[in-house]
C-alpha positions as CSV (number, residue, x, y, z in Angstrom):
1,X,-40.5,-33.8,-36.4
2,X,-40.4,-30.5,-37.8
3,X,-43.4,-28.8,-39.5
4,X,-42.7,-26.9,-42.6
5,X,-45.3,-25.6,-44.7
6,X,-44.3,-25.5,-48.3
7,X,-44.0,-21.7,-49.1
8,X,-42.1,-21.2,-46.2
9,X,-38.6,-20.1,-47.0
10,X,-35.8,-21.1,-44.6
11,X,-32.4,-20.1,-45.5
12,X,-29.1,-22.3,-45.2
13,X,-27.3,-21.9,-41.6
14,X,-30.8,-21.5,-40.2
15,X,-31.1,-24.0,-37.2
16,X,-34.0,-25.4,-36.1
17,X,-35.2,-27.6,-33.2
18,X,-37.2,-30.3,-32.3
19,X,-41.0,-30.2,-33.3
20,X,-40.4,-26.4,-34.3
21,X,-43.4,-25.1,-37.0
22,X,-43.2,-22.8,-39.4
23,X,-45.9,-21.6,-41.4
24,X,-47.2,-20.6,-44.4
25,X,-44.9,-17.5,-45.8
26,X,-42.8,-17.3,-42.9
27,X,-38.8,-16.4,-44.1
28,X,-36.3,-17.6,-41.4
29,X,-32.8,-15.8,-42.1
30,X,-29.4,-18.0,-41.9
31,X,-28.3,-17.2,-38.3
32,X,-31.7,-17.8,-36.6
33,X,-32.1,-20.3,-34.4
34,X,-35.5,-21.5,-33.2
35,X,-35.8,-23.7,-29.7
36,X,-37.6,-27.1,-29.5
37,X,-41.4,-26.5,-30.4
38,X,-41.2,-23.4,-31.5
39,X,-44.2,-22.3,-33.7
40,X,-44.1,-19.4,-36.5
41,X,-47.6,-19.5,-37.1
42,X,-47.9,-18.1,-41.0
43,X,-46.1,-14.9,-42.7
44,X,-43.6,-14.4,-40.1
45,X,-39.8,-12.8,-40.7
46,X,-37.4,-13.9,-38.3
47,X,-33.9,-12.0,-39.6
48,X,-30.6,-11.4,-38.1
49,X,-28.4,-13.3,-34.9
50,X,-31.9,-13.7,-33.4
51,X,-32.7,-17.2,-31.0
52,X,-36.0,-18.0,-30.4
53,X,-36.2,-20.0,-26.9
54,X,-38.7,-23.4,-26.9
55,X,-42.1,-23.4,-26.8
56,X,-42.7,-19.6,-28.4
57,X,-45.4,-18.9,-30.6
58,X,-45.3,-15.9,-33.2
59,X,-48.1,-15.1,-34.5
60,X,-48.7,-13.6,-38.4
61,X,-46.7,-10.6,-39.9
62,X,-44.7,-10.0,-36.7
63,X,-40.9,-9.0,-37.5
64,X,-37.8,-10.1,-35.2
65,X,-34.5,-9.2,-35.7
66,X,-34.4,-7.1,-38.5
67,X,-31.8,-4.0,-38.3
68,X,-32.1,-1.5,-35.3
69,X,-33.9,1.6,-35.7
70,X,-30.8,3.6,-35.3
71,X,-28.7,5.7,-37.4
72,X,-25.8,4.8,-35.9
73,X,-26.0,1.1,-37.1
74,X,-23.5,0.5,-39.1
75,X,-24.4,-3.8,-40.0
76,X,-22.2,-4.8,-37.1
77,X,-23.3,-8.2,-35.7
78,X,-25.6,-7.9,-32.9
79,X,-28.1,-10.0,-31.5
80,X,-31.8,-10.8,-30.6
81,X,-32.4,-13.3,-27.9
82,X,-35.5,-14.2,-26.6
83,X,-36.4,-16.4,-24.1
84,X,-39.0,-19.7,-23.8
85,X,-42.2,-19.8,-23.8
86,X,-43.3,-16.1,-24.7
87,X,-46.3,-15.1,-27.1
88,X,-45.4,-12.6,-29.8
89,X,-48.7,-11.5,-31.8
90,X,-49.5,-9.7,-34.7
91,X,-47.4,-7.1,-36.4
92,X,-44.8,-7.0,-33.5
93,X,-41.5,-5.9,-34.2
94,X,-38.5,-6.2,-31.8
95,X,-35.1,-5.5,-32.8
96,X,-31.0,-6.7,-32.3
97,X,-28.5,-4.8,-30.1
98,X,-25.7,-2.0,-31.3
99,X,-22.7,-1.1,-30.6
100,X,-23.5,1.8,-27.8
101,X,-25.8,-0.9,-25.9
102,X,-24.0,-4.1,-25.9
103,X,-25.3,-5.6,-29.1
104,X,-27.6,-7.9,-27.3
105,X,-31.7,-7.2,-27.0
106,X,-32.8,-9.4,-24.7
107,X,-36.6,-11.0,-23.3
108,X,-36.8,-12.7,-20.5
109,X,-39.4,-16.2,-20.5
110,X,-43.5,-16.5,-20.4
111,X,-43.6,-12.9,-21.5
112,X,-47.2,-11.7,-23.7
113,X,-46.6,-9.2,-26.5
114,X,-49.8,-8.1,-27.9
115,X,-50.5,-6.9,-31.4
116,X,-48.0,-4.3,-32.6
117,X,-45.9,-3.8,-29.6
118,X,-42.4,-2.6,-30.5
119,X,-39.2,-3.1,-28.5
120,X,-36.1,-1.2,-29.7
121,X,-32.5,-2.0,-29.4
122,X,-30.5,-3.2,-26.9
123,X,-33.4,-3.9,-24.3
124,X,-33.3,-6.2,-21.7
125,X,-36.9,-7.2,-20.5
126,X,-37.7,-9.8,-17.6
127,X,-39.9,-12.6,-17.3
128,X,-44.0,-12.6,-17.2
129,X,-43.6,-8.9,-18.4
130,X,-46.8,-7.5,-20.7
131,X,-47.0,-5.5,-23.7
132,X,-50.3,-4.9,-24.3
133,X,-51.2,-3.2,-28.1
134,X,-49.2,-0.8,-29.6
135,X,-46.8,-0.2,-26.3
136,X,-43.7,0.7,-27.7
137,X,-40.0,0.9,-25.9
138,X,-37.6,2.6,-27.2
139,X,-33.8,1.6,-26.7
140,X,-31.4,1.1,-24.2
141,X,-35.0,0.7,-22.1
142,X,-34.9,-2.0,-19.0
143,X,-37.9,-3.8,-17.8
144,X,-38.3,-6.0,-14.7
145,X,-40.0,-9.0,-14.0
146,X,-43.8,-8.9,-13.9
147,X,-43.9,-5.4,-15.3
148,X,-47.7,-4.6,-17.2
149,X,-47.1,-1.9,-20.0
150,X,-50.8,-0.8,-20.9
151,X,-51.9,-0.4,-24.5
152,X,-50.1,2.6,-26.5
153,X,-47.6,3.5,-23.6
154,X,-44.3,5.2,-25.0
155,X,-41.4,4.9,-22.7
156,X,-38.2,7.0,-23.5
157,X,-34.5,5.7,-24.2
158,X,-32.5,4.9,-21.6
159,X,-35.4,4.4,-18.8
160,X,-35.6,1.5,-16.5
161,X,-38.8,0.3,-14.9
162,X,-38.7,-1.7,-11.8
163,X,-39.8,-4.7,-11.1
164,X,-43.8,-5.4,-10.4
165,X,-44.8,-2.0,-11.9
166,X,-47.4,-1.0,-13.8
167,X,-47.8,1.4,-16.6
168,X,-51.4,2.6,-17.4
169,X,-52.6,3.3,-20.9
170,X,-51.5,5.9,-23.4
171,X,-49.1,6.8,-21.0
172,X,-45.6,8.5,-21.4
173,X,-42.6,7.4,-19.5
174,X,-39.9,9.8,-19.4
175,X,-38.3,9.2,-16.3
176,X,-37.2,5.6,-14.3
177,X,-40.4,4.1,-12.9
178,X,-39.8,2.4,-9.0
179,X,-40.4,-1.5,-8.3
180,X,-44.6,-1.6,-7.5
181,X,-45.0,1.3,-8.9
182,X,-48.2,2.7,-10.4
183,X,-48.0,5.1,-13.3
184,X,-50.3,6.9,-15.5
185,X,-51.1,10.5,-17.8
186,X,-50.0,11.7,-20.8
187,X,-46.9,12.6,-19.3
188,X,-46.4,10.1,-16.8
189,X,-46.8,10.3,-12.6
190,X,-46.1,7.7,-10.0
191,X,-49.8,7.8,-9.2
192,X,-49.7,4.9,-6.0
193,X,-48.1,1.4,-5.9
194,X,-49.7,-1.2,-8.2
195,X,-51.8,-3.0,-6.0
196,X,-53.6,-5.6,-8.0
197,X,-50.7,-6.9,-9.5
198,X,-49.0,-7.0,-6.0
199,X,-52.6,-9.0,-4.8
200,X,-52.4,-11.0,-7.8
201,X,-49.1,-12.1,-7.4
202,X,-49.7,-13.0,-3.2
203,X,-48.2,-10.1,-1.6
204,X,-49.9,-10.2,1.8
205,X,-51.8,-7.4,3.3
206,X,-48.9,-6.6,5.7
207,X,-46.0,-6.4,2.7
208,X,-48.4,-4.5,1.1
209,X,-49.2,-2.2,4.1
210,X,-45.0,-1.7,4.8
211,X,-44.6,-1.1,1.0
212,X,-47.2,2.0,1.1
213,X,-45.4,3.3,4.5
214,X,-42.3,3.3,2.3
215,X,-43.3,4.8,-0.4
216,X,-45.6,7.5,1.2
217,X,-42.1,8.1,3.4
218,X,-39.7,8.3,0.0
219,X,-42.2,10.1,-1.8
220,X,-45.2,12.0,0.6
221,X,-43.2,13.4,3.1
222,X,-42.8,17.1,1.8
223,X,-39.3,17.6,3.5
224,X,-36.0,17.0,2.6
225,X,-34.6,16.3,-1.2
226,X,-35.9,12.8,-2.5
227,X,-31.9,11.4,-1.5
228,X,-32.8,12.8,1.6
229,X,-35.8,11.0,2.1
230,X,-34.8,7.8,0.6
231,X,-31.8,7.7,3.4
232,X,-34.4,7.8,5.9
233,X,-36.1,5.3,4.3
234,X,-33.3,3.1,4.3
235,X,-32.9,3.6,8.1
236,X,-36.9,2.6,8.8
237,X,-37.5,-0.2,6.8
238,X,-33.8,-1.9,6.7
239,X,-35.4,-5.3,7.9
240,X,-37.7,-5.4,4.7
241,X,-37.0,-7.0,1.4
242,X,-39.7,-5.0,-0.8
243,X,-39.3,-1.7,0.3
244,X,-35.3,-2.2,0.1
245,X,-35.7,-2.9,-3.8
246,X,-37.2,0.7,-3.9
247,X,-34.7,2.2,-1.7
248,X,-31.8,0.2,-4.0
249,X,-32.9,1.0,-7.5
250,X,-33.2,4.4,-6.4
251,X,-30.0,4.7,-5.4
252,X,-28.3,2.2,-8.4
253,X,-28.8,5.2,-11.2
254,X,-28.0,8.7,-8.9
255,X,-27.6,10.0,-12.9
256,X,-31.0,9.0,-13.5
257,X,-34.7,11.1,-12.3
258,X,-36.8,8.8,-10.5
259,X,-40.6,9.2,-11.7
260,X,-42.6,11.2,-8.6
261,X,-45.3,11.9,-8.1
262,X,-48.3,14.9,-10.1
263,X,-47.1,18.6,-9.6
264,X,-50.0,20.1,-7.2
């Protein structure tokens, strides 16, 4: 059975699942659709094309699917779709596709976005990522699976961040971050590989051990251009899984600059 508190307003077209809640004040627009057990806690505005997968919870004041943040916009139909069992908190706002993207944002499953995290149009974020307060993505921006963005992070349009990365606090993303990587300062440096969440997620000692050879190879070794390097890196660690996924989103986006590491 569903759970609708009386001043909640949903609209006709809306479609909602099994055992979905929504709460006091909440407004659910006529093209949303809301999974099995979904649960709008109070005051929530869920506008737009945007699906809800089962078992989310969205907590008060948060705002999904409203129009992009974009000039260009011009009301074409695009979409928000996020996935199961993610927790959206306070004042979050995540917006639908446009034309120039694919008209599709999209968030992976068991994802945690903390109060007042913001992701822009025509995303696509993985599974278990974090957002933690006021980390904000701006469009086009790609996020792997078991990414950690720390609170008030910024990362620029068009950047990708590999999977298993971490970005620290107040930091500012400007250029594609690697798979494990560790990244931190006002303007963003590949400071290391993110070692806790690799522990935390039962990397062994050796994986970890090859990773760092890798990375110390692709981006410690102070000869050769980073293409260069990477080739070489290619060569000595063929046989291993991890440190290919570095070697091959390096070389997926040639157009793109790869995050290094702190200017001596």
């Amino acid at each position: 059975m569903t759970d609708i508190h009386p001043t909640a307003v949903i609209e006709e077209g809306a479609q909602l699942g099994k055992n979905v809640k929504v709460g006091a004040y909440c407004v659910v627009g006529p093209n949303a659709k809301l999974g099995e057990g979904v649960d709008l806690k109070s005051h929530v505005v869920v506008a737009g094309w945007t699906t809800i997968g089962e078992g989310t919870v969205v907590y008060p004041f948060a705002s999904l699917g409203h129009a992009p943040q974009d000039l260009k916009y011009a009301g074409e139909k695009s979409e928000l779709i996020i996935g199961k069992r993610n927790t959206i908190r306070e004042h979050v706002t995540m917006n639908p596709g446009t034309d120039g993207g694919g008209l599709k944002t999209v968030i992976g499953d068991n994802c945690l976005f903390m109060t007042a995290s913001h992701v822009a149009h025509d995303c696509i974020i993985g599974n278990n990522v974090i957002m933690a307060n006021n980390a904000t993505l701006a469009g086009h921006v790609h996020v792997g699976d078991h990414c950690v963005l720390g609170g008030l992070s910024a990362v620029h349009q068009f950047v990708r961040i590999g999977a298993h990365a971490m970005i620290g606090g107040m930091s500012g993303v400007e250029n594609d971050v690697i798979p494990f990587g560790l990244v931190k300062g006002e303007r963003a440096h590949l400071a290391g590989l993110n070692y806790v969440g690799l522990e935390r997620r039962g990397f062994t000692k050796e994986q970890i051990r090859t990773l760092l050879k890798a990375f110390k190879a692709i981006f410690e070794d102070s000869s050769g251009t980073l293409a260069e390097r990477t080739a070489k890196a290619a060569k000595l660690f063929s046989s291993d899984e991890s440190a290919m996924r570095i070697v091959e989103f390096i070389r997926e986006r040639e157009d793109r600059s790869v995050m290094q590491g702190k200017a001596s």
